[in-house]
C-alpha positions in Angstrom: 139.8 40.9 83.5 139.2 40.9 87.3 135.4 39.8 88.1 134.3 41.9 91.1 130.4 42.0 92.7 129.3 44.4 94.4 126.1 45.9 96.4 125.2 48.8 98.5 123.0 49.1 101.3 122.1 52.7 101.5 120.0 55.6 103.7 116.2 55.5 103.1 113.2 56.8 104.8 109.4 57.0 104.4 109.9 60.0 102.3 113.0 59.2 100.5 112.8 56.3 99.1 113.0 54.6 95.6 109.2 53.8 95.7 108.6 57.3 95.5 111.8 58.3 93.6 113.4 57.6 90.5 117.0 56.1 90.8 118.5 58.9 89.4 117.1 61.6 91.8 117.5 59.1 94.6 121.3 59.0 94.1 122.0 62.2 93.5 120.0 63.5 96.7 121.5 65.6 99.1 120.2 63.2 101.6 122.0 60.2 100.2 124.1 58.3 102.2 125.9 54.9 101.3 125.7 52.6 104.8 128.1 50.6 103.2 128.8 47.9 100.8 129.2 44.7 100.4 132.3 43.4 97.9 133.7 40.7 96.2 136.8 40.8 94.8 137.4 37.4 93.1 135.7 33.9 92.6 138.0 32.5 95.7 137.3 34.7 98.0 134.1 35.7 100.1 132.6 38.6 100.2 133.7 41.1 102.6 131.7 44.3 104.2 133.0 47.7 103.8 131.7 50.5 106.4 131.3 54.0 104.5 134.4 55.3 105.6 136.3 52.3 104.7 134.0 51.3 101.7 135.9 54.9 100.3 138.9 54.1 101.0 139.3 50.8 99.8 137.3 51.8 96.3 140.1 54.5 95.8 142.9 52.0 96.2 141.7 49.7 93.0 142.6 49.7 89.9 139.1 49.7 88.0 140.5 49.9 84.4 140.9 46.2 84.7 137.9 45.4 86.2 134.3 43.7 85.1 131.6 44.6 88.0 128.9 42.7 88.6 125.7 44.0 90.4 121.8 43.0 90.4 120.8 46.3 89.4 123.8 47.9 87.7 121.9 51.3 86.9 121.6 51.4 90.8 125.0 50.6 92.0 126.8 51.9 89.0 125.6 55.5 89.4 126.6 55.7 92.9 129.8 54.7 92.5 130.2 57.1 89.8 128.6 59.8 90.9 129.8 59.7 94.8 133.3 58.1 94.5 134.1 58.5 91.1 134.7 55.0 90.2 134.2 54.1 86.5 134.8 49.8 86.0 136.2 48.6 82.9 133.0 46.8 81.9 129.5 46.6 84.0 127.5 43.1 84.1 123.9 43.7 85.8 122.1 40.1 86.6 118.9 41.8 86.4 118.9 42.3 82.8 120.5 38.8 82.2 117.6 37.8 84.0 115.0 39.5 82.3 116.7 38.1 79.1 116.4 34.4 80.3 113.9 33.9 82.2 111.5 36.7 80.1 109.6 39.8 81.0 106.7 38.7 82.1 107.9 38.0 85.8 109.9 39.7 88.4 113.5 39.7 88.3 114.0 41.7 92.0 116.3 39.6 93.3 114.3 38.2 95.7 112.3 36.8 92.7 115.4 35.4 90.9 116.6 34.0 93.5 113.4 31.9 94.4 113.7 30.7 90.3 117.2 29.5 91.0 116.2 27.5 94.6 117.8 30.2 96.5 116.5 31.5 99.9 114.6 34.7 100.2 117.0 37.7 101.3 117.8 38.4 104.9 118.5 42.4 104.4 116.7 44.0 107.8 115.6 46.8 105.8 113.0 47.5 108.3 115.6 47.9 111.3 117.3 50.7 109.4 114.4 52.4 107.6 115.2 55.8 108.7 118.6 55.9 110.2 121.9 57.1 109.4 124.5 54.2 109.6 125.9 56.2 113.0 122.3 56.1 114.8 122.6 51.9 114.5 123.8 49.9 117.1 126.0 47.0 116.7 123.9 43.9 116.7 122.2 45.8 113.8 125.3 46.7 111.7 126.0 43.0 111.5 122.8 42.1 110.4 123.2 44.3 107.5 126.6 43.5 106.9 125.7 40.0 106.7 122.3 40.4 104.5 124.9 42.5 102.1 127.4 39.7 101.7 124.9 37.1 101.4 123.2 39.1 98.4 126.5 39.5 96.8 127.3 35.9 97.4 123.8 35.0 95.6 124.4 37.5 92.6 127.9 35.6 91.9 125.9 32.3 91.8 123.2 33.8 89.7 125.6 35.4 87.2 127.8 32.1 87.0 124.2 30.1 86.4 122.8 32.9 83.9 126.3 33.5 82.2 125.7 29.6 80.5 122.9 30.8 78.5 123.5 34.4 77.7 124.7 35.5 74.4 128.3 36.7 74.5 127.8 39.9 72.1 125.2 41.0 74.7 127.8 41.4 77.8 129.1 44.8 75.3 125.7 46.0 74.5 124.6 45.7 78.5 127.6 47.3 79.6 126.7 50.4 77.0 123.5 50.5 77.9 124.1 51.1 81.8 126.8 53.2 80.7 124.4 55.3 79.2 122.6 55.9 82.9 125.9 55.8 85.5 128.3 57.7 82.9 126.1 60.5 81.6 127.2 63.2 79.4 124.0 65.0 78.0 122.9 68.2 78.8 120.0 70.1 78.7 118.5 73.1 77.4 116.3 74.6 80.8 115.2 77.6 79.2 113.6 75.6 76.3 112.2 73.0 79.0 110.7 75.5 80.8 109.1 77.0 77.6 107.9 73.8 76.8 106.1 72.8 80.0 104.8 77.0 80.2 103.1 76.6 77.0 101.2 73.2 77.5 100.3 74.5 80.8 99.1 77.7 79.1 97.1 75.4 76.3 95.2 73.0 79.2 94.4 76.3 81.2 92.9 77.9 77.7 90.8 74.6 77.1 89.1 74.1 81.0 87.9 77.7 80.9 86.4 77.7 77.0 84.8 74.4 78.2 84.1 75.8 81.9 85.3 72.8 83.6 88.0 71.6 86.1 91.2 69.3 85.5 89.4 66.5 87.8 86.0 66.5 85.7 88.8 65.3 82.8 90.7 63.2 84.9 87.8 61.3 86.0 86.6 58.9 83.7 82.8 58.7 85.5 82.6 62.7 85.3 83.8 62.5 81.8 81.1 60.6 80.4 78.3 62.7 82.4 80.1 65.4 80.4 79.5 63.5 77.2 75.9 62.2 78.1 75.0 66.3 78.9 76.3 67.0 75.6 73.9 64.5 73.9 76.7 61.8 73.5 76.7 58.1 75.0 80.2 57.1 75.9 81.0 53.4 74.2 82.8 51.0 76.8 85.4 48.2 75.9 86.3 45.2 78.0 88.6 45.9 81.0 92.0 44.7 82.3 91.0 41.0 84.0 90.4 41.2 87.7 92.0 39.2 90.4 89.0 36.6 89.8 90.4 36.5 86.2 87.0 37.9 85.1 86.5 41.2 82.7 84.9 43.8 83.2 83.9 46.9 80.8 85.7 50.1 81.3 84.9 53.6 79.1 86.7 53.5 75.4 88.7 56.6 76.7 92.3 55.8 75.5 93.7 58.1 72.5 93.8 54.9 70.2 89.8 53.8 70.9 87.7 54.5 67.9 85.5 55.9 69.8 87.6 59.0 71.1 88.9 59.2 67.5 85.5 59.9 66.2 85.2 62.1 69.0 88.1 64.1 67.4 85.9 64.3 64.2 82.8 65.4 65.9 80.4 67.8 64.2 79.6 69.1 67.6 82.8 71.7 68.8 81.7 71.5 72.6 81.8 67.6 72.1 85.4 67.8 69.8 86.6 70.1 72.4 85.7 67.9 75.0 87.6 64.9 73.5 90.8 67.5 72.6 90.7 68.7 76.2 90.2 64.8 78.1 93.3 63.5 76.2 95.3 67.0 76.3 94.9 66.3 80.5 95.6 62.8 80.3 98.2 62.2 78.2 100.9 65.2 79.0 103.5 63.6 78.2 104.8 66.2 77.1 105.0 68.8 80.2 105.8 65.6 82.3 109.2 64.7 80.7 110.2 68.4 80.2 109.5 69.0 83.9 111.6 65.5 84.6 114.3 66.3 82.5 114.7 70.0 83.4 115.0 68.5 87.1 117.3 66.0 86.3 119.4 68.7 84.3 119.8 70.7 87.7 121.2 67.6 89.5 124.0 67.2 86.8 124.1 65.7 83.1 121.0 63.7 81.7 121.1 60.0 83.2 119.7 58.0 80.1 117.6 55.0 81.6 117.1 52.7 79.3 115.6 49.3 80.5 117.4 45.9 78.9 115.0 43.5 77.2 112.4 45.2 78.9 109.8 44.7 75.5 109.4 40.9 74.4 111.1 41.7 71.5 114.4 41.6 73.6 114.4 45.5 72.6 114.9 48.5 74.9 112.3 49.9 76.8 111.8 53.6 78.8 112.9 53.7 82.4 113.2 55.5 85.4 110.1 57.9 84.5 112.3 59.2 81.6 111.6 57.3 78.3 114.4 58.2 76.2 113.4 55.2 73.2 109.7 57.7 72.8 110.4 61.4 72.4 107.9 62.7 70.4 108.8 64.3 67.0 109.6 67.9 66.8 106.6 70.2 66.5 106.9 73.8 65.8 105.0 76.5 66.5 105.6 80.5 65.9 105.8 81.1 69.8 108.9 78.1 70.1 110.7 75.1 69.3 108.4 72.1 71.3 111.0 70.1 70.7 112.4 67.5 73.7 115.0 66.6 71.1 115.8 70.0 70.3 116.3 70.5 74.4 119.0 67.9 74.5 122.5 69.2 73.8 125.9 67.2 73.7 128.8 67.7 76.1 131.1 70.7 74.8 133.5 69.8 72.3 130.9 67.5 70.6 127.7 67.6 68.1 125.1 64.8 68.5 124.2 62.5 65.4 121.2 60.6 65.2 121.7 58.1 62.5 118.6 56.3 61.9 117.7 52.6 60.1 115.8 53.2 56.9 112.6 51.6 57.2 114.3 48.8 58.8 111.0 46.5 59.5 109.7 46.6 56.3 112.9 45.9 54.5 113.2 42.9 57.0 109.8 41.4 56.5 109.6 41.7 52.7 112.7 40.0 52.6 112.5 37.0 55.4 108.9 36.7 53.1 111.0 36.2 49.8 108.6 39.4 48.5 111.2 39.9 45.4 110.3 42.7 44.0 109.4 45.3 47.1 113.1 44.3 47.8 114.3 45.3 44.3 112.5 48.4 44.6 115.0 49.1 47.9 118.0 47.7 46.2 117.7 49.8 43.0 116.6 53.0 44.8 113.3 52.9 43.6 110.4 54.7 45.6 109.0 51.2 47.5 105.4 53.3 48.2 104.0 54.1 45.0 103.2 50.1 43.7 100.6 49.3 46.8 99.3 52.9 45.7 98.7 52.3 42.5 97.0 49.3 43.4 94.9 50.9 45.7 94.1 53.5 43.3 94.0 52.0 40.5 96.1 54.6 38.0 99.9 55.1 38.4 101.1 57.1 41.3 104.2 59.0 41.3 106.1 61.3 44.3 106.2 63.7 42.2 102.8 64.4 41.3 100.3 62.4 43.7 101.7 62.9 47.0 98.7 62.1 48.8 98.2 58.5 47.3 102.2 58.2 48.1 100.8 58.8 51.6 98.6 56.2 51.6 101.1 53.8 49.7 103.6 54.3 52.6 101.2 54.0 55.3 100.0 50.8 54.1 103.7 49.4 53.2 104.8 50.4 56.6 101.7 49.5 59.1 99.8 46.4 56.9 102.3 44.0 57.2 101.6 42.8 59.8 97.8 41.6 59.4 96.4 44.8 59.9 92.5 44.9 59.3 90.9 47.7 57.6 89.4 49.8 60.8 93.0 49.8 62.0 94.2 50.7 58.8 91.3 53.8 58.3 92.4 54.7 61.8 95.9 54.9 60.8 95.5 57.1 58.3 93.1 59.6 59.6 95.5 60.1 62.2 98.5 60.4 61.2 97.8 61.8 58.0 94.7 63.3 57.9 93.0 61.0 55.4 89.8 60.0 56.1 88.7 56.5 53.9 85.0 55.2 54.3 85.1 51.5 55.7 84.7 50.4 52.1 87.5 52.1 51.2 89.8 51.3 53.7 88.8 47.6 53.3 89.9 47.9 49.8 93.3 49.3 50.9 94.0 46.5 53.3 93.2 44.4 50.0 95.3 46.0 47.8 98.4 45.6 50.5 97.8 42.0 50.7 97.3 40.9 46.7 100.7 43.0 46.4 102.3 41.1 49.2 101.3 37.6 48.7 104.4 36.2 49.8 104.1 38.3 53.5 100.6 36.9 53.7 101.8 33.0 53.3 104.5 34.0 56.0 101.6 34.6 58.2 100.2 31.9 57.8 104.2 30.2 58.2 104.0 32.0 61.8 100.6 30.4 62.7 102.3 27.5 62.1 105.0 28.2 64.2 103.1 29.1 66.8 101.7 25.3 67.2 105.4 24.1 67.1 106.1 26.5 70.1 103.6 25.3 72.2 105.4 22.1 72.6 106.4 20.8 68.6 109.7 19.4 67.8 113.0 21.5 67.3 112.9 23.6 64.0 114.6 26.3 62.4 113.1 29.4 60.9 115.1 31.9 58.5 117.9 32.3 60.4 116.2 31.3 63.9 116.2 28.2 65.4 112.6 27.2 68.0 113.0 25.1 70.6 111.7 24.9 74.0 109.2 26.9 73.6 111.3 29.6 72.1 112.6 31.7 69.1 116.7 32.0 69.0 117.9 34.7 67.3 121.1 34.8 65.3 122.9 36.6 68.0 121.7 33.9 70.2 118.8 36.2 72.2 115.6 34.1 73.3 111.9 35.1 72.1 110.3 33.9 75.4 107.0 31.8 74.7 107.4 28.9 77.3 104.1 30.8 78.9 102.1 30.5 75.4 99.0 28.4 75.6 95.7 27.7 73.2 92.9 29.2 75.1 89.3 28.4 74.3 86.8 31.2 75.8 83.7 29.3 76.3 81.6 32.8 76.8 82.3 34.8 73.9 82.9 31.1 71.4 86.4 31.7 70.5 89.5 29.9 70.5 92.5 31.3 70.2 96.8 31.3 71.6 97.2 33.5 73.7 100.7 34.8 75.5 101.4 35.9 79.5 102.9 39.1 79.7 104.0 41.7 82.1 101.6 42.0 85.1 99.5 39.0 84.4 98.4 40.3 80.8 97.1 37.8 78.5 98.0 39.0 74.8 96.2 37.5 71.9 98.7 35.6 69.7 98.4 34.8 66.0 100.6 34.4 63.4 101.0 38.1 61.9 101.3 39.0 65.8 104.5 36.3 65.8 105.7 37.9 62.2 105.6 41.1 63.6 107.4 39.7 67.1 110.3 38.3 64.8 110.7 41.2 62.4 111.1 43.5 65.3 113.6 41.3 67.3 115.2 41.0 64.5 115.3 44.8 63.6 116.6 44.9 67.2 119.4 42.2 66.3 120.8 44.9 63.4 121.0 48.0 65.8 122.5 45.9 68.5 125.5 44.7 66.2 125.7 47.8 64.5 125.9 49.7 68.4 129.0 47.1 69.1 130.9 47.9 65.6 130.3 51.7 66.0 131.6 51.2 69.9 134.6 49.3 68.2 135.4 52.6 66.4 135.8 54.3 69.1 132.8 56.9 69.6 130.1 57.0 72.6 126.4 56.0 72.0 124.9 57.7 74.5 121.1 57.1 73.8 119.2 55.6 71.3 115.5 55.4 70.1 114.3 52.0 68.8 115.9 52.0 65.1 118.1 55.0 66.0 121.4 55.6 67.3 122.9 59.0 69.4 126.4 59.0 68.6 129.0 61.7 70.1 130.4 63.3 66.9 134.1 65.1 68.3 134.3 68.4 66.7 137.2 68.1 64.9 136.6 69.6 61.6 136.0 65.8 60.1 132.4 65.6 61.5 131.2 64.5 58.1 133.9 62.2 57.9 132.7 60.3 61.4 129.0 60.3 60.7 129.8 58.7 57.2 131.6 56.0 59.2 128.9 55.2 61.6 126.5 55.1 58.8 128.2 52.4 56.9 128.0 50.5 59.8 124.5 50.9 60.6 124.2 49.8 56.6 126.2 46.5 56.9 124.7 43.5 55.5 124.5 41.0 58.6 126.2 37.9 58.2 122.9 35.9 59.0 120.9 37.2 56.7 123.5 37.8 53.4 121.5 40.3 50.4 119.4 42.0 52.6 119.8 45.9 51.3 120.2 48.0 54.5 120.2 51.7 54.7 120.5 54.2 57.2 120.2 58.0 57.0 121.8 60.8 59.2 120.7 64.8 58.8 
């Protein structure tokens, strides 16, 4: 296969331009307009500038079928080639995601960032000379400075992808070049009607809520005029500590996120103006909703759905949202007499085609009981029994059955699902009131969180196995764990993907008297480590391991993944009168045992 790199220098202004834009919208502008770009053709030979009118000639005059392109930013590059010039590579390779792999999420990976990791000079692009300006309205001395910022880029991402390639797990080349597939090959359509419903009727619902309450949108939005609203209504808004500043101090900020206690008792207030209050401050802050029907029924107009997903973008090495369109989170179907609210229901397959879902059966837990050696809530998987009703009946203390105590079964699965990984009891009451409607007194929901762990003491001692593991991160000898080898300060999975924790350090807090490991993330975020937190960072990149492998076999087949959601893959199903036929097949190879992890009893499940 021919290795190619490639990158375009394109038309941007102060009001077009991909700070204010999303890639897709960018690209498919009627404004667009490719300068130029910068190419590659093989390892021997140095990268050449191509003028627009030449750049399209000399595109249309390769054979791409044989071809691996490599770009920085292969969602970028990609979609203009397929969307302007109708250029489709064999396979895509994007050193940004190899990057973020590598190096780990928690830093940049522009390419002026990666290329200060590697020792290589910032670029030399003079993006502010042609801010503005059609390639026609530049004069010569600045056309080569372009030229030559282009070819030097394209000259660093070949030394960057031959330096990354010694490190990056083979399997993952397929399931990057699926992924950007997804984004610069798109297929989806959309439902606009629906859309449209959709954002009409959460629009309708905030309107109803400001005028019962006789307030505006910004006395919501503002979290200051939010809490006089409280304070008038009798109520003293809690705080929490903040995000650190730039002087690495906290400060407090309101408790106004859906998940603080604080606005969850405000959901459960005996005072309406005060529950209304809370319903109508989250309603306005998180519409998520109206947002990504209003994004998607945009995108829809410029052509099929571009599906962004973001490479290693969580720690986990799993997929992450993109673009301002997070396909991995649509929210579940909800129905109501008026219309389907369903983003799900508003996506639609190409013509010719139905869309399957198939989905991992309780993937985590299966994963975690098992790495644990916690026999028999594996048996109960293996042999088809229900794996919700023992933790129950502990809880309870009588025998509970599906059939007859489906409320306790409701509590069993909540607490097989969510309590493996160290969760505490307010966690665990919180769980349940919200997502089920339960509501357990503290006592109670302490004696849950026991009831989980004396059922599970084999998960509990594989806690305390991670917060072991974490000291032998932090600078311990080599090790293996399960099927994972640790070294240098990070966790190898069996396809060969790093768990970055090279930034993990033991951090005693003089102020408050604790001690603790704590973790860098994205933007300078310190996360609180501990061993659950690591089991729970292992099980998931693990979970994210089976998918992965499964997405390459199913591939192998011969069908199109065109999106997926965490555990769940979107597989174009041709309708051919044997749709049963394919699903079946993708399903048994979402079900496949791995070879690193033999006996394990996988499941999957397709409607």
């Amino acid at each position: 296969m021919q290795f190619v790199v490639l990158d375009f220098e394109s038309f941007f202004s102060n009001d077009y331009t991909l700070s204010k834009m999303t890639t897709e919208a960018y690209i498919r502008d009627p404004r667009f307009q490719a300068h130029g770009a910068a190419i590659k053709w093989s390892k021997d030979h140095a990268a050449k500038w191509y003028d627009e009118p030449a750049l399209r000639y000399v595109l249309s005059q390769e054979d791409w079928s044989d071809v691996f392109l490599i770009c920085h930013h292969a969602h970028f590059d990609g979609l203009i080639l397929s969307h302007h010039y109708g250029v489709c590579p064999a396979m895509y390779g994007c050193t940004l995601s190899m990057a973020r792999l590598l190096l780990g999420n928690h830093i940049s990976v522009s390419l002026d960032s990666v290329r200060a990791q590697f020792g290589l000079p910032a670029k030399r692009t003079p993006y502010n000379l042609f801010r503005g300006k059609r390639w026609g309205e530049l004069d010569q001395s600045t056309r080569d400075l372009v030229a030559e910022g282009a070819c030097d880029e394209v000259e660093s991402i070949f030394k960057l992808f031959r330096t990354l390639a010694k490190d990056f797990p083979k399997e993952e080349y397929l399931v990057v070049d699926q992924t950007i597939r997804m984004f610069t090959q798109p297929v989806l359509r959309a439902d606009t009607d629906l859309l449209a419903r959709i954002w009409s009727k959460e629009e309708h619902d905030k309107q109803v809520r400001l005028a019962a309450l006789d307030i505006s949108a910004s006395d919501l939005a503002s979290s200051d005029k939010f809490a006089a609203l409280l304070r008038d209504a009798g109520v003293e808004p809690e705080t929490k500590e903040g995000p650190p500043r730039k002087s690495g101090e906290r400060g407090t900020i309101y408790a106004f996120a859906k998940k603080d206690p604080f606005m969850e008792e405000l959901l459960d207030h005996e005072d309406e103006r005060v529950k209304a209050l809370a319903e109508a401050r989250l309603g306005e802050k998180s519409n998520i909703l109206q947002t990504r029907a209003e994004t998607l029924g945009w995108m829809a107009s410029r052509g099929p759905l571009c599906v962004y997903l973001r490479m290693y973008g969580a720690h986990t090495t799993r997929w992450s949202g993109g673009d301002s369109s997070n396909f991995q989170n649509f929210k579940k179907p909800e129905y109501s007499e008026q219309a389907k609210l369903s983003l799900r229901d508003a996506i639609l397959p190409p013509e010719g085609y139905i869309l399957a879902k198939p989905d991992l059966s309780q993937i985590e837990c299966r994963l975690l009981n098992f790495i644990a050696g916690q026999d028999d809530v594996i048996e109960r998987f293996r042999s088809g029994q229900d794996p919700y009703t023992k933790v129950a009946s502990a809880f309870y203390g009588y025998e509970v059955d599906k059939k007859n105590h489906p409320k306790e079964r409701q509590v069993g699965k909540i607490l097989e699902l969510q309590a493996g990984y160290g969760s505490g009891a307010a966690k665990i009451g919180a769980t349940l009131r919200t997502n089920a409607g339960i509501i357990l007194t503290p006592e109670e929901a302490l004696k849950a969180r026991d009831a989980y762990r004396s059922t599970h003491p084999n998960v509990v001692d594989l806690w305390r196995a991670g917060n072991r593991m974490l000291s032998r991160l932090a600078g311990g000898p080599p090790t293996t764990w399960g099927s994972c080898n640790v070294r240098d300060g990070r966790i190898y999975l069996p396809n060969g993907c790093p768990l970055n924790y090279s930034t993990l350090e033991y951090y005693r807090d003089d102020e408050a008297g604790e001690e603790y490991w704590r973790l860098k993330a994205r933007n300078n975020r310190w996360v609180k480590m501990y061993g659950a937190k690591l089991v729970e960072n292992l099980i998931q990149a693990l979970a994210r391991v089976v998918i992965s492998q499964a997405l390459i076999r199913i591939v192998g087949l011969g069908y199109r993944v065109v999106s997926m959601e965490h555990d769940s893959l979107w597989i174009l199903i041709p309708e051919d009168g044997r749709e049963r036929w394919h699903i079946d097949r993708c399903l048994v190879e979402m079900s496949r045992t791995p070879e690193w992890l033999p006996g394990i009893p996988l499941s999957a499940e397709c409607g």
